[in-house]
C-alpha positions as CSV (number, residue, x, y, z in Angstrom):
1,X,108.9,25.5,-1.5
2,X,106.9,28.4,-3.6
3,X,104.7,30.7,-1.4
4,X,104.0,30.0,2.5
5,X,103.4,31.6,6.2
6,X,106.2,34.0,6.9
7,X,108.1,33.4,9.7
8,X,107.1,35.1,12.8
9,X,110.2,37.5,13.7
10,X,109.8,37.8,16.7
11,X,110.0,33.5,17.0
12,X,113.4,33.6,14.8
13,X,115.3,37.1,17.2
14,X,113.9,34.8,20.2
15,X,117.3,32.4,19.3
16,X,119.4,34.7,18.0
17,X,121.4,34.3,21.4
18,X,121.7,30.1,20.4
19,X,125.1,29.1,19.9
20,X,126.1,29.4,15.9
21,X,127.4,25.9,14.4
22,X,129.7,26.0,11.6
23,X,129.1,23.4,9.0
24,X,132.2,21.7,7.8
25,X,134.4,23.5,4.5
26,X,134.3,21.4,1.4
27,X,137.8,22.8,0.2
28,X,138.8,23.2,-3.1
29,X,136.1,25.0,-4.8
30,X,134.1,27.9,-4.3
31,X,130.0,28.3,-4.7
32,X,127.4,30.4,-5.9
33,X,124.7,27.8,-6.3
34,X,125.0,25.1,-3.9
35,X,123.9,21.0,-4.4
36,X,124.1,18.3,-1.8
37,X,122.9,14.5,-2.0
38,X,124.5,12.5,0.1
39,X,128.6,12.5,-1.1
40,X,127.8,14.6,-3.9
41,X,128.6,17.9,-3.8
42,X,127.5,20.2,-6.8
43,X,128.3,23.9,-6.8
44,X,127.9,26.8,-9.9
45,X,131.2,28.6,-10.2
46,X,130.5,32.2,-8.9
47,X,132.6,33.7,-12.0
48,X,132.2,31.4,-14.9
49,X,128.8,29.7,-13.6
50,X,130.7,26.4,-14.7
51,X,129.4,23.6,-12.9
52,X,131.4,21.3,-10.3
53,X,131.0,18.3,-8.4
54,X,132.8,16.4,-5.8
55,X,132.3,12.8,-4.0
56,X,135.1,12.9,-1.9
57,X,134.5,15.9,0.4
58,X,136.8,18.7,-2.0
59,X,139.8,15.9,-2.8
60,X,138.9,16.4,-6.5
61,X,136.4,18.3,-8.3
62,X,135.0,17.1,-12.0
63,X,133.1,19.3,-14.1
64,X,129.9,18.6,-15.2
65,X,130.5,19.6,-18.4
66,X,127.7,22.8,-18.3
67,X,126.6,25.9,-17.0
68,X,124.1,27.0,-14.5
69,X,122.9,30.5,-13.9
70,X,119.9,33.0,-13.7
71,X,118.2,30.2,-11.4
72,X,119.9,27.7,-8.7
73,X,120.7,24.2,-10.0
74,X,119.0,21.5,-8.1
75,X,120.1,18.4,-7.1
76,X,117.5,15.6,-5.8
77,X,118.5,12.0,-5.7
78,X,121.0,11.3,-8.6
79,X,119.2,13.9,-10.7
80,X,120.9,17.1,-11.2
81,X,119.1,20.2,-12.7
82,X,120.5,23.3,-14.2
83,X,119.8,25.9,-16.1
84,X,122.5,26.6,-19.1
85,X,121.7,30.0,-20.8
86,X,118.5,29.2,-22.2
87,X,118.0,25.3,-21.8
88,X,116.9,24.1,-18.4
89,X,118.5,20.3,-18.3
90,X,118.1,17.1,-16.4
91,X,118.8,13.7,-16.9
92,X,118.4,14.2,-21.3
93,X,115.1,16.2,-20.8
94,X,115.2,19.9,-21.4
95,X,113.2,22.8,-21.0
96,X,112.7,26.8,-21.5
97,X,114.8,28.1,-18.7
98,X,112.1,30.4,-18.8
99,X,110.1,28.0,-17.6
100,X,109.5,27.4,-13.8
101,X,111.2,23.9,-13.6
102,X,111.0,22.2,-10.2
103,X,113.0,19.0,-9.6
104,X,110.8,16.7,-7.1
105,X,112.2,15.2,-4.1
106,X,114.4,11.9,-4.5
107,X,115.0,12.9,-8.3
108,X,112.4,10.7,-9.7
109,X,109.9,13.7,-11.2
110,X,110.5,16.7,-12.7
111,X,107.5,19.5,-13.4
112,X,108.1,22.6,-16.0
113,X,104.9,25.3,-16.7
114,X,105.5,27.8,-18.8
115,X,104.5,31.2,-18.1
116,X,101.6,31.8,-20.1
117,X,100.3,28.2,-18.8
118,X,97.8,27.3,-16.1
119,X,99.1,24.0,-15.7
120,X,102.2,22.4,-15.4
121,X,103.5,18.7,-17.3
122,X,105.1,16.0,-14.5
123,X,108.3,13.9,-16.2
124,X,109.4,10.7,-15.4
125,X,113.2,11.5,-15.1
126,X,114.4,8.3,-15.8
127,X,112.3,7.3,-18.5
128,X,111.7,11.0,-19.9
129,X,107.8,9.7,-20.4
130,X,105.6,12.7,-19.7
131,X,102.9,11.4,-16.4
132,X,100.4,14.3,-16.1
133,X,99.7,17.9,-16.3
134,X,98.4,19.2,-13.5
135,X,97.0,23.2,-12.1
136,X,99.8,24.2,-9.2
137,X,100.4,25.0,-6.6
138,X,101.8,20.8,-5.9
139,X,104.4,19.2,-4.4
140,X,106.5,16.3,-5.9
141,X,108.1,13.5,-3.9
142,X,109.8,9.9,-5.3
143,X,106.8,8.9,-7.2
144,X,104.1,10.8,-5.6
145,X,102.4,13.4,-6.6
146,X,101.0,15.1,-3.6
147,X,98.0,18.0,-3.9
148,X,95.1,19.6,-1.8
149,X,92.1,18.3,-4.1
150,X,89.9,19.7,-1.7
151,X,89.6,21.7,1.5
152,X,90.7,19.4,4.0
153,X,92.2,16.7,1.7
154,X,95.8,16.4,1.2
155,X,95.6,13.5,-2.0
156,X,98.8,12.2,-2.8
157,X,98.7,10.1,-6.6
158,X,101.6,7.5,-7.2
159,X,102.4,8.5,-10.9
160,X,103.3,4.1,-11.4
161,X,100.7,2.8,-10.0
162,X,97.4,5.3,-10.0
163,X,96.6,4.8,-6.1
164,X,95.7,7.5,-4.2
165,X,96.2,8.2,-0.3
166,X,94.3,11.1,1.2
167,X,95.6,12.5,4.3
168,X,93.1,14.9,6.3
169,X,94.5,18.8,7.0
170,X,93.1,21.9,8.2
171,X,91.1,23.4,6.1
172,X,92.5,26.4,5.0
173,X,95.9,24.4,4.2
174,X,97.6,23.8,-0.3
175,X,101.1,22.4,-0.6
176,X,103.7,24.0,-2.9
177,X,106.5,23.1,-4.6
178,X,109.3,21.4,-2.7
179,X,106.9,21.0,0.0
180,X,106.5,17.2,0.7
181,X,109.8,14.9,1.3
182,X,110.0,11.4,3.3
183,X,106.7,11.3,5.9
184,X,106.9,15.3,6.2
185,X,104.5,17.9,4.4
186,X,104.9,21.5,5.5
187,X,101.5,23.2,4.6
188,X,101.0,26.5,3.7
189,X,98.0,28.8,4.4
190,X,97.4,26.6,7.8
191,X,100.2,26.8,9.6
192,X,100.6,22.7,9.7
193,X,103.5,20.3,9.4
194,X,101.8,16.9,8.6
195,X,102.8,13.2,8.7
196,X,101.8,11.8,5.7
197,X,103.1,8.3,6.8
198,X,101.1,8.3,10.2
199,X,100.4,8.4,13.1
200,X,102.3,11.5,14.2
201,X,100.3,14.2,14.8
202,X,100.2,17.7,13.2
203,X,102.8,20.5,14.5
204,X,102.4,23.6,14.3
205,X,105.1,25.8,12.9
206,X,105.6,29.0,10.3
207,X,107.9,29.1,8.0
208,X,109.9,31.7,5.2
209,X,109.0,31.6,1.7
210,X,112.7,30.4,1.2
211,X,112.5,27.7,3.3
212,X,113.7,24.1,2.5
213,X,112.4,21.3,3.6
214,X,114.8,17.5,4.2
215,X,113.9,14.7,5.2
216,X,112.8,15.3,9.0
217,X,113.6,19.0,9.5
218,X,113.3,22.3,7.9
219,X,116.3,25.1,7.2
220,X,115.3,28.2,6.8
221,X,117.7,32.0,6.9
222,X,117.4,33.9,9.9
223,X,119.2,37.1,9.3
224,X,123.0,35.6,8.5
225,X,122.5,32.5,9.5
226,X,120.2,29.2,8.7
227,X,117.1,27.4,11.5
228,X,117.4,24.0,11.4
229,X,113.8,23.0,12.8
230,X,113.4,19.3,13.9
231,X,110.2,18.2,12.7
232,X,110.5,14.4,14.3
233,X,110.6,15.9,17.4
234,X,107.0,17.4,18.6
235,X,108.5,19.9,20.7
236,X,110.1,21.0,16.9
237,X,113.6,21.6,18.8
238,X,116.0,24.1,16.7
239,X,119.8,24.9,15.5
240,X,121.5,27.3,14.3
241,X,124.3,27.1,11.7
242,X,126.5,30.2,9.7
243,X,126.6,32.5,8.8
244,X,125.4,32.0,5.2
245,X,125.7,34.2,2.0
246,X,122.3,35.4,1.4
247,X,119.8,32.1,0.3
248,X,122.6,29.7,-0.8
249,X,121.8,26.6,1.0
250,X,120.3,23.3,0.0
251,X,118.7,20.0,2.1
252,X,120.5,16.8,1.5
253,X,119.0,15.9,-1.9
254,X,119.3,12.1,-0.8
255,X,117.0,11.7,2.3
256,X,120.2,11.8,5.2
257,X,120.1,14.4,7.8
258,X,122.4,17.0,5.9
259,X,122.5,20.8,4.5
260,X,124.7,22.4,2.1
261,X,125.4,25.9,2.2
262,X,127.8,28.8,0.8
263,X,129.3,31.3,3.6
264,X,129.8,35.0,3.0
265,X,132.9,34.0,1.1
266,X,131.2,31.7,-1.4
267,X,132.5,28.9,0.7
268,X,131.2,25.6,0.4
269,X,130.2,24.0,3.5
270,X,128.2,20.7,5.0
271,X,126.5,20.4,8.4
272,X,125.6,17.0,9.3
273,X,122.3,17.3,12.0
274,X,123.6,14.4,14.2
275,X,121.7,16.1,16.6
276,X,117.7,15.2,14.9
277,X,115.5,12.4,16.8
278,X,115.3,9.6,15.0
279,X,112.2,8.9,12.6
280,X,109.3,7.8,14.6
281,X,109.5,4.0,14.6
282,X,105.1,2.6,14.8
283,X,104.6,-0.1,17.2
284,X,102.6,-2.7,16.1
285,X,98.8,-2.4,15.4
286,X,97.4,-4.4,18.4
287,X,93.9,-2.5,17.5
288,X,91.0,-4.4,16.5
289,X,88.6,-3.1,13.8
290,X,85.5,-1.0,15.1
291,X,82.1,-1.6,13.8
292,X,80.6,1.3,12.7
293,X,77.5,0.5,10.6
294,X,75.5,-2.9,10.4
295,X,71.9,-3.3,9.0
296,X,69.7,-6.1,8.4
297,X,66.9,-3.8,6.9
298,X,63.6,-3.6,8.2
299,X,62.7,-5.9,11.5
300,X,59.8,-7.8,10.0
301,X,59.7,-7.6,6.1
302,X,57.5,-8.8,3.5
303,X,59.7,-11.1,1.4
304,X,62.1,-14.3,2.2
305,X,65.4,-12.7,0.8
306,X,67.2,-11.5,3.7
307,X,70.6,-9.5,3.5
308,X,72.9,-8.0,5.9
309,X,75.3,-5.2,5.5
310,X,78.3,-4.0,7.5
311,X,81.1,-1.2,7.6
312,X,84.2,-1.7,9.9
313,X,87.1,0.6,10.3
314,X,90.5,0.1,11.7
315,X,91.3,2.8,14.2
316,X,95.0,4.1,14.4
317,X,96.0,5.2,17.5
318,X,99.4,8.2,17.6
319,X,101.9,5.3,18.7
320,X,100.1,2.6,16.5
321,X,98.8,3.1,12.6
322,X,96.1,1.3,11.6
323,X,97.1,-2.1,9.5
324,X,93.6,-2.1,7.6
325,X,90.8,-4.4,7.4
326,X,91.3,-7.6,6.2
327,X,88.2,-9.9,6.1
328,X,85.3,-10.9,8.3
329,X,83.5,-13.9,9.6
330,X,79.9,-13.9,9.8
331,X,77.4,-16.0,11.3
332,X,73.6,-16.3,12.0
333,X,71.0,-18.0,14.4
334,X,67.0,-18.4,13.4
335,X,63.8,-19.6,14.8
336,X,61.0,-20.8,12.9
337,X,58.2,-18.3,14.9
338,X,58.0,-15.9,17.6
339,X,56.9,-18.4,20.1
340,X,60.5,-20.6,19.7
341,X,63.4,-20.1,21.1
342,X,66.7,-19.3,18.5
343,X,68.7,-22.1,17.0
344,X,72.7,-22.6,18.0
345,X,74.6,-20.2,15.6
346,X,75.6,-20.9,12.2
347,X,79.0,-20.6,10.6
348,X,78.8,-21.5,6.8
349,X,82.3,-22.2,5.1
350,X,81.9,-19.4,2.7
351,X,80.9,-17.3,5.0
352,X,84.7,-16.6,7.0
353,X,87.1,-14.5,5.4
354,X,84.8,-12.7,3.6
355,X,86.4,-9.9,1.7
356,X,82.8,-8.1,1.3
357,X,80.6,-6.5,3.5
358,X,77.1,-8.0,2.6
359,X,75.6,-11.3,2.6
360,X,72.1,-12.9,1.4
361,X,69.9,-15.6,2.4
362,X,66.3,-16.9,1.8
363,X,64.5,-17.9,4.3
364,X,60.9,-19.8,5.2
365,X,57.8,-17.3,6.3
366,X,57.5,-16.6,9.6
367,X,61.6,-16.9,10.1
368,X,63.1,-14.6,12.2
369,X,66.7,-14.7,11.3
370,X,69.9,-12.8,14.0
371,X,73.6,-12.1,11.9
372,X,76.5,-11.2,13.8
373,X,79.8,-10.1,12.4
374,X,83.6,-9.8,13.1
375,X,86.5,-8.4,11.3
376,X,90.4,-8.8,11.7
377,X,93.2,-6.7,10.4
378,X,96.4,-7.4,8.4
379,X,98.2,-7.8,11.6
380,X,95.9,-10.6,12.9
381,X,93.3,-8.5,15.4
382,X,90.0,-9.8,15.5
383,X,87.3,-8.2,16.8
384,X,84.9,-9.4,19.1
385,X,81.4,-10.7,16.9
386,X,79.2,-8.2,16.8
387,X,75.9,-7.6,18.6
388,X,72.8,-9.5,16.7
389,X,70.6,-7.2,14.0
390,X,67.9,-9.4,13.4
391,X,65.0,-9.4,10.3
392,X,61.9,-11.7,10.6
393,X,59.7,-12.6,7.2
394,X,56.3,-11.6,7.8
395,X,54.0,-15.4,9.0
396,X,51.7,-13.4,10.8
397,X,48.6,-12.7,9.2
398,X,46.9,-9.4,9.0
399,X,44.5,-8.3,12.3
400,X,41.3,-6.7,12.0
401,X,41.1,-3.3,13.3
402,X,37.5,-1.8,12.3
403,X,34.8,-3.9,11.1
404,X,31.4,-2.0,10.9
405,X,28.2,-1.6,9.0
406,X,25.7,0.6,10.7
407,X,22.8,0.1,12.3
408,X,21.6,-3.4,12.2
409,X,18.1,-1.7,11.2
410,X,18.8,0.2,8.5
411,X,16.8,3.2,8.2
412,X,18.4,5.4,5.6
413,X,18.8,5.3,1.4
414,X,22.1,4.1,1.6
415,X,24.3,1.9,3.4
416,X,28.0,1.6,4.0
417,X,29.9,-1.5,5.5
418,X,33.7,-0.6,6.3
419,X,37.0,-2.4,7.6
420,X,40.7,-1.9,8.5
421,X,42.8,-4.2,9.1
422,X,47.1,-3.9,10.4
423,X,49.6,-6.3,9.2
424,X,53.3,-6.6,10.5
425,X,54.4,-5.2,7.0
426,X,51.5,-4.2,4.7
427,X,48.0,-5.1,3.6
428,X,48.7,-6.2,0.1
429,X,44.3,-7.2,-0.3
430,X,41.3,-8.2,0.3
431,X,38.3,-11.2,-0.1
432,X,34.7,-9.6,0.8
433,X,31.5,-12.3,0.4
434,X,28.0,-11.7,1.4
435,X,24.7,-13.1,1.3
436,X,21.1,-11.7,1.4
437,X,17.8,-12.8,2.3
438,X,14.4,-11.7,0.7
439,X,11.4,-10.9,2.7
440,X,9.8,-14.7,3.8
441,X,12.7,-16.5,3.4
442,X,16.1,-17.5,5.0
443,X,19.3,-16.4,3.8
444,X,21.4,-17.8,1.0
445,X,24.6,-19.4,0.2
446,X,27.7,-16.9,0.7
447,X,28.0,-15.4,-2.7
448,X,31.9,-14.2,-3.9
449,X,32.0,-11.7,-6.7
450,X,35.4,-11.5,-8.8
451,X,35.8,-8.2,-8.5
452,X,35.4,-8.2,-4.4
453,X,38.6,-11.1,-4.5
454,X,42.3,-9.4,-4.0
455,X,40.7,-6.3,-4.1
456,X,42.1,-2.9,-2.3
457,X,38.8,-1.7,-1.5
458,X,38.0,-1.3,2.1
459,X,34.3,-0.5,1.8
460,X,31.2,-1.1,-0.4
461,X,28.4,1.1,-0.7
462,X,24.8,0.0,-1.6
463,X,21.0,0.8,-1.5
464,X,19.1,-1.4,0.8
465,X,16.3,-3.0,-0.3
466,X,13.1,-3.2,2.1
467,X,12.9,-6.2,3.8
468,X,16.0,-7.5,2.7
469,X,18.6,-8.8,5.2
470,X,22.5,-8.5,4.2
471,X,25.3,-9.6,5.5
472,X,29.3,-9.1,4.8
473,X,32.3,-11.5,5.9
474,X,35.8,-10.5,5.2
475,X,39.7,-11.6,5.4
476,X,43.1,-10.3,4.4
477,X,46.4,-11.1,3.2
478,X,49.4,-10.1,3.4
479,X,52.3,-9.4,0.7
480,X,54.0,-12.9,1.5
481,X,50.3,-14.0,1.5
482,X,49.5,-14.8,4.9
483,X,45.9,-15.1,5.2
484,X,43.5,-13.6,8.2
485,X,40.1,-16.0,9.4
486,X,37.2,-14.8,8.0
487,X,35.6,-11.8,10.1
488,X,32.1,-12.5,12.1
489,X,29.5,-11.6,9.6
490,X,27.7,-8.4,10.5
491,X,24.3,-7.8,8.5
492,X,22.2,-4.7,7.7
493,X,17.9,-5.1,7.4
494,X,16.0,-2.6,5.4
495,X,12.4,-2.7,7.0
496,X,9.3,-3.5,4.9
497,X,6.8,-0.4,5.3
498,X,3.9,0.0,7.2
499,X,2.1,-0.3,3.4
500,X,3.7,-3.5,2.8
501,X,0.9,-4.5,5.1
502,X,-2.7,-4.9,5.1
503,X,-5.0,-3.6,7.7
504,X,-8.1,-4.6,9.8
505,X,-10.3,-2.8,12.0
506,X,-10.0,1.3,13.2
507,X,-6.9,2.2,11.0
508,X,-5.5,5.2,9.0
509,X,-2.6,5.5,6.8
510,X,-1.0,9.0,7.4
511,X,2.1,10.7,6.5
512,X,4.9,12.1,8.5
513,X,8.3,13.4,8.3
514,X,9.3,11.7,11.0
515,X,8.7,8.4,9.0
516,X,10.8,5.7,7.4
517,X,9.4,6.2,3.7
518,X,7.1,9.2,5.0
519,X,4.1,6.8,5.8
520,X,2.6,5.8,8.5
521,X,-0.5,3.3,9.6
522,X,-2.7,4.5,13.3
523,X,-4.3,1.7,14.5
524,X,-6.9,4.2,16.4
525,X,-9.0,1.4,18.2
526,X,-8.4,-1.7,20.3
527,X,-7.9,-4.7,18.2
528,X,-7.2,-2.9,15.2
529,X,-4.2,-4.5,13.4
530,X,-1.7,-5.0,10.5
531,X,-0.6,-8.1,8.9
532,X,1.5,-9.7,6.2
533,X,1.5,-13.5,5.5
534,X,4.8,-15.4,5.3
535,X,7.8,-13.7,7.0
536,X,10.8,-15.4,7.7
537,X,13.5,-14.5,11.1
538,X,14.3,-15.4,14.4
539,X,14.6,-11.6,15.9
540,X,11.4,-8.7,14.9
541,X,12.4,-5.1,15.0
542,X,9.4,-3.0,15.1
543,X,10.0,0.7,13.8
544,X,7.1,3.1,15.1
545,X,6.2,6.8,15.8
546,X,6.6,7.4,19.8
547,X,5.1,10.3,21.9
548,X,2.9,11.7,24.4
549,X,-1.2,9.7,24.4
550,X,0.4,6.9,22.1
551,X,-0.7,3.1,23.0
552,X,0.7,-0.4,22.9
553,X,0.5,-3.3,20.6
554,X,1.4,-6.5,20.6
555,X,3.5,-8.9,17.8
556,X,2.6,-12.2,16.5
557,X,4.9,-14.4,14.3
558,X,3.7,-17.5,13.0
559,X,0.3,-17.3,15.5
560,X,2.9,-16.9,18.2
561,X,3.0,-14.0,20.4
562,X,6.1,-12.5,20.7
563,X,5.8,-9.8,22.7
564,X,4.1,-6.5,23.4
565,X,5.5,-3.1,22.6
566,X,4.4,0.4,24.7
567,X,4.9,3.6,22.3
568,X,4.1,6.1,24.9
569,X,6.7,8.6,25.6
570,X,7.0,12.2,26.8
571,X,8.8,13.3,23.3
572,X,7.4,12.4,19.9
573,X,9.9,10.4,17.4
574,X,10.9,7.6,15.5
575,X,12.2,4.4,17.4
576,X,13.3,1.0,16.6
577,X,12.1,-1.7,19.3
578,X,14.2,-5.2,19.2
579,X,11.5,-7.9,20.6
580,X,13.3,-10.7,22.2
581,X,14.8,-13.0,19.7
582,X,13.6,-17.1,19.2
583,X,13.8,-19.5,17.1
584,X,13.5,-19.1,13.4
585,X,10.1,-19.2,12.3
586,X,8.3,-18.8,9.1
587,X,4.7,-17.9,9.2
588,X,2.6,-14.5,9.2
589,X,3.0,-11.4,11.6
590,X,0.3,-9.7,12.7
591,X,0.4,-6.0,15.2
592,X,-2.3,-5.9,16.6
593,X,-3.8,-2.6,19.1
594,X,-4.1,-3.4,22.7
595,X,-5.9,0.1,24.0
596,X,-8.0,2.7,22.7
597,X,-4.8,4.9,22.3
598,X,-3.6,5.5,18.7
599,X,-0.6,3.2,17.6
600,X,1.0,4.8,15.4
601,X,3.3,1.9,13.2
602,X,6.3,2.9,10.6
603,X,7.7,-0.4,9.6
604,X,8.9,-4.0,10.6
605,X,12.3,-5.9,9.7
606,X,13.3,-9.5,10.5
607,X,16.3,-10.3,11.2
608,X,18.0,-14.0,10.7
609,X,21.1,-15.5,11.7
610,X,23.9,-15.3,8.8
């Protein structure tokens, strides 16, 4: 079975005291290479290396009408290999004998590789067609050509039909030649005896490099006699048969529970392993597939295809291999918002028996759709449907999260209005309108620039103008174009300067760092004022310089006085004072000094309603 473990010594001496079975004399005809599959007997003549064969347990012998020496003959099946000077022969194919020719189990394949090669040619015996060439080491068995492709993977190829069955090892385990017959792989390198049928588990067991492996058990020479190892039984129970003339032995070629060997006198002799447990017989799979992935992609998503995708496994248990998936039913509930309660399930006709593992639908905005799944093997198990994994299309429109512009007095050479907004899936734009209002006047009609419609932009940037009232509105959509209300409107006054006004009485225009432009006016007497005809607002923001010895004023709009302002304070700076707000008027302002104490004035805005 070309290189393995060695056997442990000390395992073989432990039953040398078992009794020694004799196997029973094929008469008539002695053996230096031995052959056995089923009634066929096939020995190499130990003086003329002429080869014989007998059916009928020694009765009569035929010759085979060749040689075989240098290397043992093999016999596998009905296939018969032997090596006649310099020709290796089976079935009409021949080879170097040079060659390392290997007969696979059952007879079907036979694999040759020269000595200079690095890979070896597979022949159909039968048909003589040449089926691969493959690197060893390999084992061959019927059809199947069985090889560790990778650490852990024992891949066995049917040479007919191309499939492929990978049975997981240890990692440290390769196969050789010989090494693979019935459900039974003894592995090399790992110490592993594997069922490549299923579901028996692995044994553990060593064997000689001159081992050879049947059909359920392993014979290998301990001292002068043969181990016959049981490997259908997973306590690997043992006899011993002999004595035995050096490595002259051979399993039953056919598959039955025989061995063939030659004694110290070149006699040919069967033992028949009555004794082996029967092949493990699998109950039933009574298993159910498993679910072991199941996605219906992201919970709320931003288009109306839905999908739904599932992997299932059948799990084999020791006593019970798996029969394999066979198809699945699927089914699916939806409601038509988050607010409803889910429909009564769905079960569309084309939907059971499904031999794939996805499915598609479209469905309306705002849908939240729930799958479930089962799936039944070739024996008729059917799983229980699985829990629901549920996808909703986006119908929820985006919500604001910051909406700002400032101050509503805007005191500084630039200003900035800004929003955010979240969405259930993603922002895909926005709309941003505003309208203005000049000094005297009311504002406008909402204005809506192209370039501000399905934009990305999340805030504009501008340079006030003085006295000008602004004010923003916007809304956003959503990829599956759900639409937000349109924000409140927030708004952003420049003031009008103190020199946008004319003065009466006392007064002095002054400069200051402290001021809105860098001017100021000081009404520096009582009754002193400012005024400007024709302003427009329903709300007066007086900016002004406050601090220690300053005096009061008081506001008219439209010959109506709106209130009075005090700009004492104990620290000096620049304040904005909101007087009470009213009704919209139109008409002049006037500011008008109410002490003796300076009043020292910056600016005024008006503010309207948007």
């Amino acid at each position: 079975m070309g290189s393995v473990v060695l056997l442990c010594l000390s395992a073989v001496q432990a039953r040398a005291a078992d009794p020694v079975e004799v196997g029973v004399l094929v008469p008539g005809h002695a053996g230096a290479d031995v052959g056995l599959s089923g009634a066929r007997v096939v020995v190499s003549d130990p003086a003329t290396h002429a080869v014989y064969e007998t059916s009928n347990n020694g009765t009569s012998w035929t010759a085979s009408g060749g040689t075989s020496s240098g290397k043992a003959l093999q016999v596998e099946g009905a296939a018969l290999l032997t090596f006649d000077g310099s020709t290796a022969k089976v079935g009409g194919l021949t080879f170097p004998a040079t060659d390392d020719v290997v007969l696979g189990k059952g007879g079907l394949l036979v694999a040759h590789r020269a000595p200079s090669s690095t890979t070896a040619e597979v022949y159909d015996v039968a048909t003589k067609t040449k089926l691969a060439d493959v690197a060893p080491p390999f084992a061959l068995s019927g059809k199947t050509l069985w090889k560790v492709t990778e650490p852990g993977h024992l891949d066995g190829k049917d040479l007919s039909t191309g499939v492929v069955k990978t049975v997981l090892v240890a990692g440290a385990c390769s196969v050789g030649a010989g090494a693979v017959n019935g459900r039974w792989a003894v592995l090399s390198g790992c110490n592993q005896v594997v069922d490549v049928n299923g579901p028996q588990p692995p044994r553990n067991l060593t064997v000689s490099a001159d081992a050879q492996l049947g059909n359920g058990f392993v014979v290998q020479a301990s001292g002068s006699n043969l181990v016959v190892t049981d490997l259908n039984d997973p306590a690997l129970g043992r006899h011993t048969y002999g004595p035995v003339r050096d490595t002259s032995f051979r399993a039953d070629g056919s598959g039955l529970a025989k061995l063939v060997y030659a004694d110290p006198a070149n006699a040919v002799r069967v033992a028949t392993l009555s004794w082996l447990t029967p092949d493990p017989q699998p109950h039933p799979d009574t298993v159910a597939p498993v679910l072991t992935t199941a996605s219906a992609g992201e919970r709320v998503r931003d288009n109306t295809g839905l999908s739904f995708e599932w992997t299932y496994v059948d799990p084999q248990d020791p006593n019970s291999p798996a029969s394999g998936v066979k198809s699945y039913d699927l089914r699916y509930q939806q409601r038509v918002n988050r607010s409803s309660p889910y429909g009564s399930w769905i079960q569309p006709d084309a939907w059971q028996g499904l031999t794939t593992t996805g499915a598609s639908l479209t469905a309306p905005i705002g849908t939240d759709t729930c799958w479930q799944v089962r799936a039944r093997d070739y024996a008729g198990n059917l799983s229980a449907w699985s829990t629901s994994y549920c996808s909703e299309v986006d119908g929820t429109a985006p919500s604001l999260v910051t909406w700002r512009i400032g101050d509503r007095v805007q005191l500084s050479g630039t200003a900035t209005v800004r929003w955010a907004y979240k969405d259930d899936t993603e922002v895909a734009s926005y709309d941003v309108v505003y309208k203005t209002a000049a000094p005297g006047v009311a504002f406008g009609k909402w204005i809506y620039p192209a370039a501000w419609q399905n934009t990305r932009i999340t805030s504009i940037t501008w340079s006030p103008r003085l006295g000008w009232d602004e004010c923003f509105m916007v809304r956003a959509r959503d990829y599956l174009g759900n639409l937000s209300a349109w924000t409140a409107p927030i708004c952003s006054v420049a003031p009008e300067d103190d020199r946008a006004l004319t003065s009466a009485g006392t007064v002095t225009r002054s400069t200051s760092s402290l001021a809105f432009q860098g001017t100021t006016t000081i009404l520096k007497a009582n009754g002193a004022y400012l005024t400007k005809a024709t302003e427009a607002g329903l709300r007066i923001a007086l900016v002004a310089i406050k601090g220690p010895g300053q005096g009061r004023v008081d506001i008219y709009h439209a010959n109506i006085k709106i209130g009075t302002v005090s700009l004492a304070a104990t620290t000096t700076s620049r304040v904005v004072t909101y007087l009470p707000t009213t009704v919209f008027r139109t008409g002049a302002v006037k500011i008008v000094s109410t002490s003796t104490a300076p009043a020292t004035i910056d600016g005024i805005a008006f503010l309207r309603a948007p």
